[in-house]
Phi, psi and omega in degrees: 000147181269154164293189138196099208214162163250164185234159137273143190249106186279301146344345190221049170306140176248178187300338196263004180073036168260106166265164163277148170250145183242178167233112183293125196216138189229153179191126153061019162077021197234144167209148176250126190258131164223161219244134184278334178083359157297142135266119200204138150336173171265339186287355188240014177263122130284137180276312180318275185273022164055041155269157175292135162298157174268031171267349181255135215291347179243028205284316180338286170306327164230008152289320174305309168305325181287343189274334184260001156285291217281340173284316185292324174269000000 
């Protein structure tokens, strides 16, 4: 059975201090990563619920977009 998580990828900070969250799919111990095309601070990231905090002004808009990434794998 697959994994399925979101990551922030931190290592890939654009100028504006924005990382991408990627979506993470793991089988069989081998894993692939695809890009969600979100961008987010790190401070607006929860890891526990791999959600946008409600500190962020779109958190609505792009927790619903992580849920339909995540429905569609």
């Amino acid at each position: 059975m697959a994994t399925i998580n979101f990551e922030l990828r931190e290592n890939k900070v654009n100028a504006r201090g924005e990382s991408p969250i990627y979506l993470r799919i793991s089988h069989n111990r081998k894993h692939a990563w695809m890009s969600t095309g979100i961008r987010v601070k790190k401070k607006y990231w929860n890891d526990d619920s791999q959600r946008v905090r409600r500190s962020h002004d779109r958190y609505k808009k792009l927790n619903h977009e992580l849920v339909k990434f995540h429905n569609d794998a």
